[in-house]
N, CA, C and O atoms as CSV, one atom per row, in Angstrom:
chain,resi,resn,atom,element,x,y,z
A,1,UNK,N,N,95.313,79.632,55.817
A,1,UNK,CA,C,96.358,78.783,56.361
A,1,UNK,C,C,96.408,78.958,57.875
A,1,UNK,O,O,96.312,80.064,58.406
A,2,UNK,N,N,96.580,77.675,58.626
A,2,UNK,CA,C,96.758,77.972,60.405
A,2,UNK,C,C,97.983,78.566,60.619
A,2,UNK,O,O,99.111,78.528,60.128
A,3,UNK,N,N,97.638,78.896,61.145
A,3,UNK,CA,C,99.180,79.673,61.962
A,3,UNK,C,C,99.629,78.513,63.084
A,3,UNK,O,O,98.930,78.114,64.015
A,4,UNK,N,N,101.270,77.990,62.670
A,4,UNK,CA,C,101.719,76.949,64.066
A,4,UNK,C,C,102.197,77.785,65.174
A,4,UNK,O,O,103.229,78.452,65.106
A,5,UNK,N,N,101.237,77.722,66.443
A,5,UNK,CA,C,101.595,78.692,67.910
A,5,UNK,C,C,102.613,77.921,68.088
A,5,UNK,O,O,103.382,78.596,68.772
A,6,UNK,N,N,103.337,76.386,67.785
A,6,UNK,CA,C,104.020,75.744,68.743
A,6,UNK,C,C,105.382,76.364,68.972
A,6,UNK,O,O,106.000,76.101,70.004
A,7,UNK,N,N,105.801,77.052,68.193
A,7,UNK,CA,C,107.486,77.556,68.405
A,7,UNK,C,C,107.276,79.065,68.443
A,7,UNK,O,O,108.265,79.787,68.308
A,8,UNK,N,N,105.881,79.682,68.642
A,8,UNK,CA,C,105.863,81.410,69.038
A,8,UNK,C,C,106.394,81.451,70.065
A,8,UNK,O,O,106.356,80.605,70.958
A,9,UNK,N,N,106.910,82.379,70.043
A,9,UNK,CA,C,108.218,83.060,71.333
A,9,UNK,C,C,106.672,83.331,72.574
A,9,UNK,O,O,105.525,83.713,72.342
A,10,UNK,N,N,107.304,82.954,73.754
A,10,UNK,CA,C,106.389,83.337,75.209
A,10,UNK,C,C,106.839,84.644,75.610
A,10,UNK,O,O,106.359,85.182,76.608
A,11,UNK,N,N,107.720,85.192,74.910
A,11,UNK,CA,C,107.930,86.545,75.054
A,11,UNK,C,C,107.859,87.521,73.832
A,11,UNK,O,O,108.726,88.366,73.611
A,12,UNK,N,N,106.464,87.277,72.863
A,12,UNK,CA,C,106.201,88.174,72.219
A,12,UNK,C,C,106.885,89.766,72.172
A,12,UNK,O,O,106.751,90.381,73.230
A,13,UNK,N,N,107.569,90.462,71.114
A,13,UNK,CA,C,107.071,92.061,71.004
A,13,UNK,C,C,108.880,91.596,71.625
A,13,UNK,O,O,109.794,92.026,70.922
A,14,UNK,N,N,109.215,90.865,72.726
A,14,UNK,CA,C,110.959,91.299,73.218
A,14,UNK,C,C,111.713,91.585,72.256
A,14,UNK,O,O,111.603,91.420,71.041
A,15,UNK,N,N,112.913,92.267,73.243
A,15,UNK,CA,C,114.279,92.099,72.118
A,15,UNK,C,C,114.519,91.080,71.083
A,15,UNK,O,O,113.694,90.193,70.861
A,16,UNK,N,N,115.556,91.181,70.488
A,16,UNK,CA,C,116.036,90.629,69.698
A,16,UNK,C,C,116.832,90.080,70.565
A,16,UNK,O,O,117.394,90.835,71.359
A,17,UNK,N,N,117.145,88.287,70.655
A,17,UNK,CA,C,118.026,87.628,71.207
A,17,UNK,C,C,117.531,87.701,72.427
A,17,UNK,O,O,118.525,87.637,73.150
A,18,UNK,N,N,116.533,87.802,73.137
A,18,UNK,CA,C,116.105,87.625,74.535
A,18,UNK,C,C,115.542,86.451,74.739
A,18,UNK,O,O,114.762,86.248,73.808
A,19,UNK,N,N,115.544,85.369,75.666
A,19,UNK,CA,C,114.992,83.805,75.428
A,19,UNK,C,C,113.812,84.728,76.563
A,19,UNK,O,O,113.751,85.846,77.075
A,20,UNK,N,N,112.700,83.002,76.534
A,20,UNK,CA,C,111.386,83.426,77.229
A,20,UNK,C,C,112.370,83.086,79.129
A,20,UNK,O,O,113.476,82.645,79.441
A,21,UNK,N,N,111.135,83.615,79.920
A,21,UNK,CA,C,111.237,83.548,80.991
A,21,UNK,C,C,111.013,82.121,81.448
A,21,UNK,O,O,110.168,81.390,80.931
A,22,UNK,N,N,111.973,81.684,82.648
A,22,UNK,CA,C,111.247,80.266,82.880
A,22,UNK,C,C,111.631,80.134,84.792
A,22,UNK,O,O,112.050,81.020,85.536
A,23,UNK,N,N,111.393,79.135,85.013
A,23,UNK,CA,C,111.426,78.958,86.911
A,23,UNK,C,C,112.851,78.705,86.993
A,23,UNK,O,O,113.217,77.678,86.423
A,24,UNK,N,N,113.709,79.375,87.547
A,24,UNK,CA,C,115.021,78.774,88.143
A,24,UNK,C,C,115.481,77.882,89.103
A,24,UNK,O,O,116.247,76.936,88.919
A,25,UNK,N,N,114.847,78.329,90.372
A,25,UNK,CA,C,114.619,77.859,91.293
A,25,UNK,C,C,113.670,78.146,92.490
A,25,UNK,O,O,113.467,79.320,92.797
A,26,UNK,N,N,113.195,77.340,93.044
A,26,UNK,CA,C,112.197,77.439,94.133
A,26,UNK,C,C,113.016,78.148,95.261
A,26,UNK,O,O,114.122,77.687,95.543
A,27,UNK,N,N,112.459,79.418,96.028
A,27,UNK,CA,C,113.548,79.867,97.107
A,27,UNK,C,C,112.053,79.510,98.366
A,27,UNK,O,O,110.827,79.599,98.304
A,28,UNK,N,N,113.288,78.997,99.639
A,28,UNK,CA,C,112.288,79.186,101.053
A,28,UNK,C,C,112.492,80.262,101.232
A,28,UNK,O,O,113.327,80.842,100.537
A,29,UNK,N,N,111.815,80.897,102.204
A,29,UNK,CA,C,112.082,82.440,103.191
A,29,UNK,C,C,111.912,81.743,104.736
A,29,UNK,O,O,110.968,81.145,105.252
A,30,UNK,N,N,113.031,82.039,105.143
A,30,UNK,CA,C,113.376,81.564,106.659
A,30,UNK,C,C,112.095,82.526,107.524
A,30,UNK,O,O,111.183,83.287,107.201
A,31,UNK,N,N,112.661,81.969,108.765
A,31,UNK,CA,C,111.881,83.053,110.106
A,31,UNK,C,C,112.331,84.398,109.925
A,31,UNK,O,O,111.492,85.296,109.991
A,32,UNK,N,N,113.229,84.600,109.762
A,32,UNK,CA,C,113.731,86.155,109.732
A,32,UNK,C,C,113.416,87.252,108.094
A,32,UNK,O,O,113.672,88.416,107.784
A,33,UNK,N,N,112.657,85.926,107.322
A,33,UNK,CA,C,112.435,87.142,105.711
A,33,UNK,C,C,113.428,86.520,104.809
A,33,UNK,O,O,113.213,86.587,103.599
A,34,UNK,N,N,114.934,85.674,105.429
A,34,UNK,CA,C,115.752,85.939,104.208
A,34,UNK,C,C,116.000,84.594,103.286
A,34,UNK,O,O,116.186,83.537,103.888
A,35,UNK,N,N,116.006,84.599,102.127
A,35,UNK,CA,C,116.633,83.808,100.960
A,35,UNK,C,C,117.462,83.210,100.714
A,35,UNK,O,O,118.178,83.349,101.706
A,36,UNK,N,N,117.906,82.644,100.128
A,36,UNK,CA,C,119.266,82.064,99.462
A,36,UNK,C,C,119.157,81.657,97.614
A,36,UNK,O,O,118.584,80.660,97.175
A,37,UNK,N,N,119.747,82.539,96.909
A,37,UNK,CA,C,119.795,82.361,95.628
A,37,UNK,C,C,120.691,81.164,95.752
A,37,UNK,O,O,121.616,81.352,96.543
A,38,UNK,N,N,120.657,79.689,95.040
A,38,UNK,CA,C,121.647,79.261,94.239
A,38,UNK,C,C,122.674,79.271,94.129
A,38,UNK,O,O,122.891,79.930,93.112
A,39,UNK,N,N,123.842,78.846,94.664
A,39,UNK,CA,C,125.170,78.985,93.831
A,39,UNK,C,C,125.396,78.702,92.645
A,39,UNK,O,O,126.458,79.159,92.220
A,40,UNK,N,N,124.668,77.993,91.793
A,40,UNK,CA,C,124.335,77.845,90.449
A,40,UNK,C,C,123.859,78.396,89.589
A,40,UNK,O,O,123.966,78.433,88.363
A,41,UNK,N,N,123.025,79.064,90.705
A,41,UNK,CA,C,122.232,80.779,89.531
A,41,UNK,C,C,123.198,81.442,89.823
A,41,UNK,O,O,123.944,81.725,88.885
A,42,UNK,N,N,123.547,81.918,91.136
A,42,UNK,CA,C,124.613,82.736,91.127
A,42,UNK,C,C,125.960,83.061,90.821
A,42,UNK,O,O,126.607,84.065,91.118
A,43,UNK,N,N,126.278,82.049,90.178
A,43,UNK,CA,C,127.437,81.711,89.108
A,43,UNK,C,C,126.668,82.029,87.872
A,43,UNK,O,O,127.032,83.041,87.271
A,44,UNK,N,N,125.745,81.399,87.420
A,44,UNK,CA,C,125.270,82.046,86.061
A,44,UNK,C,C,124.816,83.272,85.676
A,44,UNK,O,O,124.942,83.690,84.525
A,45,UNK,N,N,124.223,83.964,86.690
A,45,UNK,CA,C,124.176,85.381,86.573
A,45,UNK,C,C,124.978,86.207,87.125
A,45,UNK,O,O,124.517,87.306,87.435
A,46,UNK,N,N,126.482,85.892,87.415
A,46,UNK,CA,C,127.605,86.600,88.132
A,46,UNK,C,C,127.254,87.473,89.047
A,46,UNK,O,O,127.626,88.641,89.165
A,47,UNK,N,N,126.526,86.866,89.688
A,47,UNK,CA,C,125.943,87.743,91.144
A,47,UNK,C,C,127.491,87.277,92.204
A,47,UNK,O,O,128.051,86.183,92.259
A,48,UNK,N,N,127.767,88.312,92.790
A,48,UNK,CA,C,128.909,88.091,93.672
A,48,UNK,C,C,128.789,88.827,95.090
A,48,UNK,O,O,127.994,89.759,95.213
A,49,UNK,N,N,129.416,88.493,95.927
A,49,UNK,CA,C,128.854,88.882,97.564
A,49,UNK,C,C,128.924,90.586,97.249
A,49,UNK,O,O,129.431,91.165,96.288
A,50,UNK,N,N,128.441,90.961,98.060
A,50,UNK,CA,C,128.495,92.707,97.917
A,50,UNK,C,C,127.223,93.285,96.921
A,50,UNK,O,O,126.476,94.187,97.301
A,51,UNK,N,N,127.108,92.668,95.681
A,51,UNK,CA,C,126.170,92.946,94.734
A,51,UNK,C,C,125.055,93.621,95.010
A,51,UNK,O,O,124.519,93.262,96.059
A,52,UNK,N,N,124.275,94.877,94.152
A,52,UNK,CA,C,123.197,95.039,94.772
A,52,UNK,C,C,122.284,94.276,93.482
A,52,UNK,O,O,122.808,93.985,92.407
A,53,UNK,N,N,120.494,93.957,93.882
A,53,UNK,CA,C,120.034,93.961,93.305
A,53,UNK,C,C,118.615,94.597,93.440
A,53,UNK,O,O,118.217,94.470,94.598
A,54,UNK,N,N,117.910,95.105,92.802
A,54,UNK,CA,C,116.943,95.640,92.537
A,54,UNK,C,C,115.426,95.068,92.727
A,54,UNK,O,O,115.292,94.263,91.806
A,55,UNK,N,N,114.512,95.096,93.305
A,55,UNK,CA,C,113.287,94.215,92.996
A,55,UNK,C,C,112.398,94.686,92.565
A,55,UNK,O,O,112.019,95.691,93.165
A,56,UNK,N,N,111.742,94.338,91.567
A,56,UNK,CA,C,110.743,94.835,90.607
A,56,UNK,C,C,109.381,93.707,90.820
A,56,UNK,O,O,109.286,92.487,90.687
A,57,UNK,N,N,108.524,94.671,91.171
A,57,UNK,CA,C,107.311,94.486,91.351
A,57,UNK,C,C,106.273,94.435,90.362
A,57,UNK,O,O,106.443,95.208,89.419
A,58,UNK,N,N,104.952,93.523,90.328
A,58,UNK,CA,C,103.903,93.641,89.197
A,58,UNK,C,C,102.855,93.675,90.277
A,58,UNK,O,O,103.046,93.073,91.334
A,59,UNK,N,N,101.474,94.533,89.989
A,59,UNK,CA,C,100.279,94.612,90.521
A,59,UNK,C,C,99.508,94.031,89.909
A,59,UNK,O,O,99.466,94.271,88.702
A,60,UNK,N,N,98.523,92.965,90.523
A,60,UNK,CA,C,96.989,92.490,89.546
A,60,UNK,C,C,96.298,92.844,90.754
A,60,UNK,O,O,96.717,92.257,91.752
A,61,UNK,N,N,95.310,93.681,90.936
A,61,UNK,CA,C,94.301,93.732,91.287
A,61,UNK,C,C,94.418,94.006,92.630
A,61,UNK,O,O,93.752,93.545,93.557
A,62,UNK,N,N,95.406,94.870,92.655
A,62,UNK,CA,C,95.851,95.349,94.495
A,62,UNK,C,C,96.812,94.591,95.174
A,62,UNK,O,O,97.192,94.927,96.295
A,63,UNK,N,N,97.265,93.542,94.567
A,63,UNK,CA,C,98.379,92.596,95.286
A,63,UNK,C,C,99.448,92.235,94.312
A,63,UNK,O,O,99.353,91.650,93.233
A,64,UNK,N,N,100.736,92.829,95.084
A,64,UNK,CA,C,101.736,91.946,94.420
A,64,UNK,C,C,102.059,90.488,93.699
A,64,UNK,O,O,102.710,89.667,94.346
A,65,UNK,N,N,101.680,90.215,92.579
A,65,UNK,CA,C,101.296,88.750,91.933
A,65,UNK,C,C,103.387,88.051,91.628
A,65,UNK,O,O,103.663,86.852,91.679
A,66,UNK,N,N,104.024,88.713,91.462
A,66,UNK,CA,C,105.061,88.917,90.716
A,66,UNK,C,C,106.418,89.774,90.738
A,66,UNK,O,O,106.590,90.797,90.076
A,67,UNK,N,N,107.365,89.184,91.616
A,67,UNK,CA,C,108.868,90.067,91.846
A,67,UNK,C,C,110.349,88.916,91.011
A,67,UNK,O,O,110.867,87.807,90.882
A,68,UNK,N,N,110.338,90.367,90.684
A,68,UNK,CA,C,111.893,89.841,89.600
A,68,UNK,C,C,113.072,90.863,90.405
A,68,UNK,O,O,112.978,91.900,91.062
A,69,UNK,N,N,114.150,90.030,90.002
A,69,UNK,CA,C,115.499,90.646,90.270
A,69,UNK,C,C,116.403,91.179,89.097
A,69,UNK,O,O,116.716,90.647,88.032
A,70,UNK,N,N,116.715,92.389,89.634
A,70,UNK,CA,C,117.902,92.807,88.380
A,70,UNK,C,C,118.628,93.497,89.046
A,70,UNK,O,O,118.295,94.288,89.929
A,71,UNK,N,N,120.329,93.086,88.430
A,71,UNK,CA,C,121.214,93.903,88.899
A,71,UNK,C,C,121.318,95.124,88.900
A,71,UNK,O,O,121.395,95.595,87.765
A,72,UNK,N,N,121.364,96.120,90.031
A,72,UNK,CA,C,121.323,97.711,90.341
A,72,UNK,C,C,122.155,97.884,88.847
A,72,UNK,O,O,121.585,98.424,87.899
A,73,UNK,N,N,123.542,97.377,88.736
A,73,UNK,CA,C,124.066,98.373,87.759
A,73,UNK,C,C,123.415,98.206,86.341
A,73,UNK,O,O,123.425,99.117,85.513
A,74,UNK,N,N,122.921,97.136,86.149
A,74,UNK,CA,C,122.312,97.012,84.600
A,74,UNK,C,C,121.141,97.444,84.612
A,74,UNK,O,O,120.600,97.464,83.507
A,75,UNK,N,N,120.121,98.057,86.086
A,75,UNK,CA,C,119.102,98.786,85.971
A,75,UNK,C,C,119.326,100.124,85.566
A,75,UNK,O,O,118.666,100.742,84.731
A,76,UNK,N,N,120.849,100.761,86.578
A,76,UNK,CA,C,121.015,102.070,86.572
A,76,UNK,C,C,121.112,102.205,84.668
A,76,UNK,O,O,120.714,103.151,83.987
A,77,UNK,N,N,121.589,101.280,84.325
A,77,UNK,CA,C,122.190,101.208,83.054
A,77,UNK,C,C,120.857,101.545,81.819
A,77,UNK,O,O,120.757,102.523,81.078
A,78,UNK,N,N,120.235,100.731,81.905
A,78,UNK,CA,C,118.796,100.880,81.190
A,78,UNK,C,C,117.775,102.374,81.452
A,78,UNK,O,O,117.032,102.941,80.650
A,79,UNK,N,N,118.070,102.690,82.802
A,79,UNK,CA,C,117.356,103.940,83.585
A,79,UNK,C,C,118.239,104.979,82.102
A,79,UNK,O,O,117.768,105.221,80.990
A,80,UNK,N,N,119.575,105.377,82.662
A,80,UNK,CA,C,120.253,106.149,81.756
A,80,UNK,C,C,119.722,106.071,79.921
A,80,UNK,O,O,119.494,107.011,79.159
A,81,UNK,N,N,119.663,104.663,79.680
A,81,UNK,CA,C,119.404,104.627,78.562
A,81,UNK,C,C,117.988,105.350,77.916
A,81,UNK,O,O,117.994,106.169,76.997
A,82,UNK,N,N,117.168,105.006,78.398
A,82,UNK,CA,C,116.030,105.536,78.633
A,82,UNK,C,C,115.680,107.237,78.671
A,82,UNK,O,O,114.792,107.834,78.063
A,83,UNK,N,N,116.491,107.659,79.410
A,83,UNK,CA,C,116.370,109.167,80.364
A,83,UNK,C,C,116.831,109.612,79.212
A,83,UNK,O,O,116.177,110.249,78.386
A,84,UNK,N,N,118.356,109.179,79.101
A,84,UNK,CA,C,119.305,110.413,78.178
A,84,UNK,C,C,118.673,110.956,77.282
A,84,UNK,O,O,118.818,112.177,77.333
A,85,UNK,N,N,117.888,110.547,76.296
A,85,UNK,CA,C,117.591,111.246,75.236
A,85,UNK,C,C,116.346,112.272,75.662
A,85,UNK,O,O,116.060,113.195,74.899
A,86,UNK,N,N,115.573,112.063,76.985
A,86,UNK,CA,C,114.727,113.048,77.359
A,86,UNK,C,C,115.684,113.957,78.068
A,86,UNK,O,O,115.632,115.077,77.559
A,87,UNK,N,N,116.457,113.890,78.963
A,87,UNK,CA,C,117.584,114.729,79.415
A,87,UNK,C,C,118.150,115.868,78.863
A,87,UNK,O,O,118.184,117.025,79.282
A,88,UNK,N,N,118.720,115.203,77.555
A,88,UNK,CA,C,119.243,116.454,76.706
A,88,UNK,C,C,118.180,117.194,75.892
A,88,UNK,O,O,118.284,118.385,75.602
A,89,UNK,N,N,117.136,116.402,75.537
A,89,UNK,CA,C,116.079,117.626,75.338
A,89,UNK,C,C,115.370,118.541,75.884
A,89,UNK,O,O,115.039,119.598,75.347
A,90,UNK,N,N,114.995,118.038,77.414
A,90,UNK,CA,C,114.711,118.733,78.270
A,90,UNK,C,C,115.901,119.902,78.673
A,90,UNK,O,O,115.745,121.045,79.105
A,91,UNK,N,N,117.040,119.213,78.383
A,91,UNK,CA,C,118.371,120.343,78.992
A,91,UNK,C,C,118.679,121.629,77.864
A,91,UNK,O,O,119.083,122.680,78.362
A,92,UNK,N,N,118.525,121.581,76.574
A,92,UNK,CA,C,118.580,122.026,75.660
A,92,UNK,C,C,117.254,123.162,74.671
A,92,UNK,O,O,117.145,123.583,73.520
A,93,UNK,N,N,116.599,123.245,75.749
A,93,UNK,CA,C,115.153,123.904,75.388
A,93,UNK,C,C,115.861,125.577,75.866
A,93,UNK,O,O,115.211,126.118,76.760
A,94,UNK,N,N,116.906,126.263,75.426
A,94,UNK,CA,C,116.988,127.400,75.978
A,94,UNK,C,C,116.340,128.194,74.911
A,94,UNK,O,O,116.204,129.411,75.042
């Protein structure tokens, strides 16, 4: 029997409840380096003045191909998630 690719998730192996990745918006970079997110993304992802965010980098072949944004606190958040359970084992080896 074929297998139908047409409705396989573009984000294979993700969470549960995670949609695929897609283009939001096109950003310029002025003379000086800087951006402007959207007020439309930035309402949808409750980004608010002050906010930090994080930039995450991908390498192909010696060059940056690929930068994503995530909010510092939902990184710090995932970091913790991650760590804790090596933390207390590492802390607990007396």
């Amino acid at each position: 029997m074929e297998k139908d690719n047409s409705k396989a998730s573009c984000c294979e192996g993700g969470s549960a409840g995670m949609s695929c990745c897609r283009v939001e918006a096109l950003l310029g970079v002025d003379e000086r380096g800087q951006m402007v997110l959207p007020k439309e993304l930035r309402d949808r992802a409750n980004i608010k003045a002050g906010d930090k965010l994080a930039i995450v980098s991908w390498e192909k072949d010696g060059e940056i191909c690929c930068l994503a944004l995530i909010k510092a606190d939902n990184l710090a958040e995932r970091v913790r998630e991650f760590l804790g359970p090596v933390m207390r084992e590492g802390g607990s080896g007396s």
